[in-house]
N, C-alpha and C positions, 0 to 999 in steps of 0.2 A: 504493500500500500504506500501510498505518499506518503511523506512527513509536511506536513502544513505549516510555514513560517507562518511568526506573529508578528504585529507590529515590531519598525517602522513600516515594510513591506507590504500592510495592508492600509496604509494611508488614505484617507477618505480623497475621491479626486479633490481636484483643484479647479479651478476653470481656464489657468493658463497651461495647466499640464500640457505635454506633445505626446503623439502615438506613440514615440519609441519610449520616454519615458512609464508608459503606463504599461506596455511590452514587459520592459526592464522589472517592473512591481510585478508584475503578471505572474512571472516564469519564477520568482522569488517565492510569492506567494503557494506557486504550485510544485513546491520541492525543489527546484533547477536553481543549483548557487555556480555553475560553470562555464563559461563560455571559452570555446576552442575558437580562434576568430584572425580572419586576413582581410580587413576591412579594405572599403574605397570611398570615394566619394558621398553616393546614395547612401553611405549606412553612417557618416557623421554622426546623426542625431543620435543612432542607439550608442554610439562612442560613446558623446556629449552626456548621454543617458547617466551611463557607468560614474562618470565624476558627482551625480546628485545623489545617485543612491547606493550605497553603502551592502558588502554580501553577495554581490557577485564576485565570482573570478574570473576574470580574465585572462585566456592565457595566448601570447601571440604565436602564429606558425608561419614560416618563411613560405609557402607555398600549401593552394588550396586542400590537396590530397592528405597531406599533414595533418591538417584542423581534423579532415573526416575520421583519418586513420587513429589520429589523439582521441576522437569521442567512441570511435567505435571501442578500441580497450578500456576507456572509462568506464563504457557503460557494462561489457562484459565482467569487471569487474565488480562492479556495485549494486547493476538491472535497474538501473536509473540512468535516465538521458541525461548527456550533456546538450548545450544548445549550441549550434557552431553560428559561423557569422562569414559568407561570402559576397565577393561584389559583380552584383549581376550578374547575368546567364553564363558568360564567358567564363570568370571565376567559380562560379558554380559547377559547371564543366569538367574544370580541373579536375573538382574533385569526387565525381563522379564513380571512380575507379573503388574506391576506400567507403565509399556509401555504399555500393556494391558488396563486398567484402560484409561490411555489418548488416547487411540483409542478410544475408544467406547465412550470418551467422544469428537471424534473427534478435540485434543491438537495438533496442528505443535508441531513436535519437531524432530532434527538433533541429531542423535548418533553417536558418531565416537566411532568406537572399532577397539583400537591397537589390531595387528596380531602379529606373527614371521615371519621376515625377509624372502623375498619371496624361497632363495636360505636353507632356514634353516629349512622351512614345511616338505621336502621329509624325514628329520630323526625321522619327528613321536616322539619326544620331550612331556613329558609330559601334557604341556597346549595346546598340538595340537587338535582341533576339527574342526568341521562342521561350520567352521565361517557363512560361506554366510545362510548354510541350518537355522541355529539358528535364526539369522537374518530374513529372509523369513517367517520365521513360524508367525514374529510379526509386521512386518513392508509392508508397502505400496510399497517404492524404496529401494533396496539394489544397494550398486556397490563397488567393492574392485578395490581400485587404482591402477595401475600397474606400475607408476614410478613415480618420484620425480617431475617431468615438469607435469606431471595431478592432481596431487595433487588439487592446488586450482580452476581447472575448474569444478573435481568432487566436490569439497564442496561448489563451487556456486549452482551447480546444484543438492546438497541434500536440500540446502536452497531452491530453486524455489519450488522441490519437496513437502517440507513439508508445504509450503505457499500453495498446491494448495487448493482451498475450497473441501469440509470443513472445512482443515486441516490435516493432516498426517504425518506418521511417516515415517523418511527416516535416514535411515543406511550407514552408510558410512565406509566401512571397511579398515583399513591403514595400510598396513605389515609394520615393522619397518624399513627397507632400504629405503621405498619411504618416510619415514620421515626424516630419515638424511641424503637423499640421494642431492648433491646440482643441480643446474638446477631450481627451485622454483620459479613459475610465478605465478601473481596473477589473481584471476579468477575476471571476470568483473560479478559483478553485473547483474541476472537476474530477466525480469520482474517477478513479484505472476503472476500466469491468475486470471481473474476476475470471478467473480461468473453469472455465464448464466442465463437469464432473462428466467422466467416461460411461454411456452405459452402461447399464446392469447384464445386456444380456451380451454385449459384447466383451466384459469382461469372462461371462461365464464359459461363452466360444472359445476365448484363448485358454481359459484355463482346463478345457474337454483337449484340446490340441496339446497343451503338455503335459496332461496324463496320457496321452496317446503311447508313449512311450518312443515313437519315432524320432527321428533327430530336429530338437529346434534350435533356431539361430534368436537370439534375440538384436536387434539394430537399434542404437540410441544414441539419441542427439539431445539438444537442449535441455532443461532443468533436470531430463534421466542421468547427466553424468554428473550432474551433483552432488556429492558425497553421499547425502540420504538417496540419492534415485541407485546409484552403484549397489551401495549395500543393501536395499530392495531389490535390486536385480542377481545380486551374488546368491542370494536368498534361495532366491525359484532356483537359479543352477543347481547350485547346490541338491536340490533334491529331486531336479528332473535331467540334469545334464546338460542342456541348454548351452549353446554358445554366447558366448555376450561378444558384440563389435562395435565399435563408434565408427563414425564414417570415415572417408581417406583425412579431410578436413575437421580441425576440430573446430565447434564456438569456445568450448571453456571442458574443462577436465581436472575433477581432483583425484590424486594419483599419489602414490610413494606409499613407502614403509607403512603398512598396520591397514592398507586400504585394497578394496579387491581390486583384482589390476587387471585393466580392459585393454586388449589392442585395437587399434583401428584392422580397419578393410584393405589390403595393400591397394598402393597407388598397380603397380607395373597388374594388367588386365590378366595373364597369367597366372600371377602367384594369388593374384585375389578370385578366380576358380577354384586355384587347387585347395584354398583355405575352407573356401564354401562349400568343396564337395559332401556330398551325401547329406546335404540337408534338405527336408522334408517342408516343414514348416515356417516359414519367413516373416517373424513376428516386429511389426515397426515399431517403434515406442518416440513419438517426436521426431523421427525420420525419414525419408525418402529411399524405397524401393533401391538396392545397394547397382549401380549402374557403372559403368566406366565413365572416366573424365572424359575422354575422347571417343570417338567412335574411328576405327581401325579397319582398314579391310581387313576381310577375313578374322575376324576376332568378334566374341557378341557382345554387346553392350550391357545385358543385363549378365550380372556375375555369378546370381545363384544358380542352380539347378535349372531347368527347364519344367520340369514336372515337377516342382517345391508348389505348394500354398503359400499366399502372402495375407495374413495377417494386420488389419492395422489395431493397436491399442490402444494407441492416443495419436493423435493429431498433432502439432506442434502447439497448437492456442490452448490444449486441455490439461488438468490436474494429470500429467503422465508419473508424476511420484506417487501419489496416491493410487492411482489405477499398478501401479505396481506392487506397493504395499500392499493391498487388497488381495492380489495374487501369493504372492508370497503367503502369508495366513493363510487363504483357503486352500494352497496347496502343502498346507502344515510343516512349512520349511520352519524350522529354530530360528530364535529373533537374531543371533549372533555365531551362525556357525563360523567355525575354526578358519582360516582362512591358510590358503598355500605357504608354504613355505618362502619367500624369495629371496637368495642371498643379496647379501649387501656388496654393491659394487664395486670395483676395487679400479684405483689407477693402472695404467695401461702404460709403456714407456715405447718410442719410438718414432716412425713417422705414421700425420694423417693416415689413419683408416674410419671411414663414419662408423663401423664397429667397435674398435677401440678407443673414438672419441667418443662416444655413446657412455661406453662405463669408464671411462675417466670422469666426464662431466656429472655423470649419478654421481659419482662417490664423493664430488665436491660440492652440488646443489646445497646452497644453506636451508637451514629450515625453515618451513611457511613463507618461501620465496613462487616469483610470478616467471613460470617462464611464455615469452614473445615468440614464435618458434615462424622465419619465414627464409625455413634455409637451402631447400629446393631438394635438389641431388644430395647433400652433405646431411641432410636431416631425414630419411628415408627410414636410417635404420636409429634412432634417437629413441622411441619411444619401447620395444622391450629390456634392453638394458637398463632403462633407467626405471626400471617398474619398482625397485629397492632399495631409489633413491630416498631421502630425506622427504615427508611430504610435502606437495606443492599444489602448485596451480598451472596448465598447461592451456595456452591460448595458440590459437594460428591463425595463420591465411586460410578463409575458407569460400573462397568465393574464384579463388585463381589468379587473382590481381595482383603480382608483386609487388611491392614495396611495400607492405601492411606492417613490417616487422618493427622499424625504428620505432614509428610513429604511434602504432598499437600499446607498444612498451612504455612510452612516453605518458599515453592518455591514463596505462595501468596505475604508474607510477604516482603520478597525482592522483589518482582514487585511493590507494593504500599506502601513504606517505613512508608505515610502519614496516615495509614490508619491503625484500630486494626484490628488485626487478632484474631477470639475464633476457637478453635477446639475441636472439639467434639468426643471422641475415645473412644471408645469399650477397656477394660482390655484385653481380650484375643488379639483383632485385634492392638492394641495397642504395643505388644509383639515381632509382627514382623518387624519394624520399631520402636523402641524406640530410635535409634542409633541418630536419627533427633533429638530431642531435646540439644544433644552434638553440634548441628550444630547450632540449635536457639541460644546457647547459645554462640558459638564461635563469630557469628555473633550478638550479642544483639539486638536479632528482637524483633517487640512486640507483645507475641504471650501469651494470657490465654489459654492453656491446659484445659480441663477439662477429667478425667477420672472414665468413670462409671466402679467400682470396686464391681462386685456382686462375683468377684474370679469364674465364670463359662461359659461355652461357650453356652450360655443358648438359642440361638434362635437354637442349635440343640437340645434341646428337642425338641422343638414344629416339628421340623422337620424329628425330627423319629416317632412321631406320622402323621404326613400329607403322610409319605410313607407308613401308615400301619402298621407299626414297635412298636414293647412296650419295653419300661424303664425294663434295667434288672443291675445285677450288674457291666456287664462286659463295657455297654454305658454311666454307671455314672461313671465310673473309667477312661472312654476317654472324657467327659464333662467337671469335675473337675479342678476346677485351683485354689483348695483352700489347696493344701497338697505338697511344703507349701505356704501360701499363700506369694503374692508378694507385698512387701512394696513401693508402687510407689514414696512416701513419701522420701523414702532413696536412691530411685534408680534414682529419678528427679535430685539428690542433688546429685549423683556421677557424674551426666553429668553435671554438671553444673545448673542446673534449679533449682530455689528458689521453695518452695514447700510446701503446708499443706492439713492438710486433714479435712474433713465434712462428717457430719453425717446426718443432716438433713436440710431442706431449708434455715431455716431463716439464717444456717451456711454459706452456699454454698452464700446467698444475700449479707451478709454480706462482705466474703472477695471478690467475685466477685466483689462488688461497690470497693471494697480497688485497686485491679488490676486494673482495668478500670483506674483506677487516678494513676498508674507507666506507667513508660517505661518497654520494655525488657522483656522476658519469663518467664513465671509465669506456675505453675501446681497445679491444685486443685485437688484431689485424694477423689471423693465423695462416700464413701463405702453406696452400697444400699443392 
C-alpha cells in the first residue's frame, strides 16, 4: 500500500499556485519523494517547483536512458515508483530502451514528459513530435494534461496507475503553460487496487496436476521469487518433485545461503530443452509460457515438451504468493522442510573463466548486498555457483536492452542506502549508459562496478552462428570494440569513479575484498 505524507505536502491550494507546483505536492502527497530527472526547457517550472517544496529528491542523470534505468532498480527494489522527468518526445525517446526493461520487469514507474506550451504545438517548432504516440508505444496509461487546475489530479492518477499490480508504467504528458499556468490544486491521494485472489477452482486444477505424480515444472516470475513466494514454492517441490525455474531474465530474486535456490531457464535454446525434458505439466506462477529469446531456424521457440500441459496459477497482477501458499498446505508439504545442502563457494585463482569467476565472486558477495547483473556472455554461468553465496538480492536486464546495468544499480542504491550494491556490466552494454557512474558519483552511492572488458560484443558471434550465419570480415569489423580499445580505467576517473584494473582472479579477490571494506563507487575494469 502507499504510505501517505502529511503536511506540509498537503497544503490547502493557493490561488497563485502553478500546475507543476501542485504536480510537485501531488506525487509527495501520494508516496513519491524521488525524482530521477534530465530536464529542458518545458519542465522549468517542475525544476522551479522543487526549490518551494521541501521532500522530494532529486537526482540528476547525464542522459535520458539513465533517469529510466535509475527508476527502474529503485522501484525493483522498494515496489514503489520513482517519478523520472524528460524533455519532450525526443528526450523521452532516449529513454525508451530502460522503460522497456522495467516493463517487462513489471517496475511502477511515473514519467512526466514536458511538452510545448499547448498554444505553441501548431508552429511545428523543432522539438515538436508524436508526444502521446511515443508514449503509447511504451507505457500502460498515457494522459496529457490540459490545464493548470488538472494538473495534480492527473498525477495522482499516473500514480494509482502505475501502483496497479503488477506494476506499470504511466506517462504523464505536461505542455508547458499547464505548468506555469496558476489555478494549481492538489490531487488527493488515490487508492493502488489490490492484487485479485486466484480462483478456487483453478487453484484446485493445479493442485489435481501435482498429485498427478507426472513430472511438473513450476515457472516464476514477479513477487513468486520473493523470499516468501521461493519458500512457498520449495514447499510443493518438496513433496511432489516439481521443478522450480525463473525465467532467462530476472525482475528481482532473493537467493544465497539458508534460501531455496532456483535456476533460471538457460539462455542458449538447447540447453534450455535439455533442462525441460520430460516434463509433463507446465505450471506459470506470474510468468510467461518459457519460449526462446530468438527465434532460430530450425530450433522451436517454445522450450518445453510439445505434448506438456500449461498451467497458468497466477497471472502477473494476482496474489501469486498466496495462490502458492494455499498449494503448498493443501498438498501437506511441512511449513519449513530441510533445505539442500549447498556448499559454500570458494575463491578460484587464475585467469577469467565465467565458471571460476562465478565462485570466486559467491564466496566474496557481502551480506544482504544488491547484485545489478547486465553482463551478457560473462554472466551466463553466475547464477548456480553462487546459489551458497552470502544472501542477497539479484536484479537484471530483463527486457534485452543493454545498458540496464550501471544505471539499475545506481536507482538500487539510492533505494537501500544501507545496503552494497555490485554491478555487473558487459564493456560493450556498458557503453550505452556509462553516463550513471557520473551520477554514482555525484551522489557517493556505494556501488562496486565490475566490468568485463574482452573489448568485443562477443555473445554476437555465437549468434550469427545460431542464425546460420558465418564469421566473415565485414561481422568482425561490427563485433570489434578493440580498435581503439576503451580504457575504462580512465574513463571511470573522468566521471568521477575511483578505478583499477585486473587481470586475473586472485587480482579481481583481492581488490574486490578492498571495496567491500569502503564506502562510495568503486570500478574494477577486469580485462579477460
Amino acid at each position: 500500500p502507499l504510505v501517505y505524507a502529511t503536511t506540509p505536502h498537503t497544503t490547502p491550494t493557493t490561488p497563485d499556485m502553478n500546475g507543476a507546483e501542485s504536480l510537485v505536492r501531488t506525487l509527495l502527497a501520494s508516496g513519491i519523494d524521488t525524482c530521477f530527472a534530465n530536464p529542458g526547457t518545458s519542465e522549468m517550472h517542475f525544476v522551479a517547483a522543487l526549490d518551494k517544496v521541501s521532500g522530494m529528491r532529486c537526482v540528476l542523470g547525464l542522459a535520458e536512458t539513465v533517469v529510466t534505468g535509475c527508476a527502474d532498480g529503485y522501484a525493483r527494489m522498494t515496489g514503489r515508483p520513482a517519478v523520472t522527468l524528460t524533455h519532450c518526445g525526443p528526450g523521452f525517446a532516449n529513454s525508451i530502451a530502460n522503460i522497456h526493461n522495467a516493463r517487462r520487469a513489471s517496475s511502477p514507474m511515473v514519467n512526466i514528459m514536458g511538452d510545448h506550451a499547448t498554444y505553441h504545438r501548431q508552429y511545428d517548432t523543432p522539438l515538436t513530435s508524436d508526444a502521446e504516440g511515443l508514449a503509447r508505444a511504451i507505457s500502460h496509461w498515457v494522459r496529457t494534461t490540459p490545464s493548470a487546475a488538472r494538473v495534480g489530479a492527473d498525477g495522482a492518477a499516473a500514480v494509482q496507475a502505475a501502483m496497479t499490480p503488477p506494476g506499470q508504467i504511466a506517462t504523464l504528458i505536461l505542455p508547458a503553460d499547464t505548468a506555469w499556468g496558476d489555478g494549481g490544486e492538489v490531487g488527493a491521494p488515490l487508492p493502488a487496487p489490490a492484487r485479485t485472489a486466484v480462483a478456487p477452482d483453478t487453484l484446485r486444477s493445479v493442485a489435481q496436476a501435482l498429485r498427478s505424480g507426472e513430472q511438473a515444472l513450476l515457472v516464476m516470475s514477479g513477487e513468486a521469487l520473493s523470499e516468501r513466494g521461493i519458500r512457498a514454492a520449495y514447499r510443493i517441490a518438496h513433496v511432489t518433485g516439481a521443478q522450480l525455474r525463473a525465467p532467462t531474465q530476472l525482475p528481482r530474486l532473493a537467493r544465497g545461503r539458508n534460501r531455496p535456490p532456483i535456476d533460471r531457464i538457460p539462455y542458449v535454446v538447447e540447453n534450455a530443452v535439455k533442462a525441460l525434458a520430460g516434463t509433463r505439466h507446465v505450471i506459470l506462477v506470474g510468468a510467461k509460457q518459457p519460449a526462446a529469446f530468438f527465434g532460430y531456424p530450425n530450433k522451436p521457440s517454445v522450450l518445453t515438451p510439445p505434448d506438456a500441459i500449461t498451467h497458468v496459477l497466477a497471472r502477473p497482477e494476482q496474489d501469486m504468493v498466496g495462490a502458492l501458499e494455499w498449494l503448498a498446505d493443501e498438498l501437506g508439504a511441512p511449513k519449513a522442510p530441510a533445505l539442500p545442502k549447498i556448499p559454500s563457494p570458494e575463491p578460484v585463482r587464475g585467469a577469467f573463466e565465467p565458471v571460476a569467476f562465478a565462485h570466486t565472486l559467491g564466496a566474496l558477495l557481502p551480506e544482504n548486498c544488491i547484485v545489478a547483473e547486465d553482463a551478457v556472455t560473462s554472466g551466463r554461468a553466475l547464477l548456480a555457483p553462487t546459489m551458497g553465496a552470502a544472501p542477497h538480492d539479484w536484479i537484471q536486464i530483463t527486457g534485452g536492452a543493454i545498458g540496464h546495468g550501471f544505471p539499475a544499480a545506481t536507482g538500487a542504491a539510492i533505494a537501500c542506502p544501507d545496503r552494497k550494491v555490485v554491478c555487473l556490466e558487459a564493456d560493450g552494454a556498458g557503453m550505452y549508459t556509462v553516463q550513471a557512474l557520473w551520477t554514482q558519483a555525484r551522489e557517493k552511492l556505494d556501488v562496486i562496478n565490475v566490468v568485463f572488458a574482452n573489448r568485443v560484443y562477443k555473445i554476437l558471434h555465437g549468434e550469427l552462428l545460431n542464425v546460420g550465419a558465418q564469421p566473415g570480415p565485414a561481422s568482425n569489423e561490427l563485433f570489434d570494440l578493440g580498435r581503439p580499445e576503451i580504457d575504462w580505467v580512465g574513463l571511470s576517473r573522468s566521471l568521477g569513479v575511483e578505478a583499477t584494473r585486473v587481470e586475473d582472479l586472485e587480482g579481481f579477490a583481492d581488490v574486490f575484498r578492498a571495496a567491500c571494506g569502503r564506502k562510495g563507487p568503486f570500478l574494477i575494469e577486469f580485462r579477460i
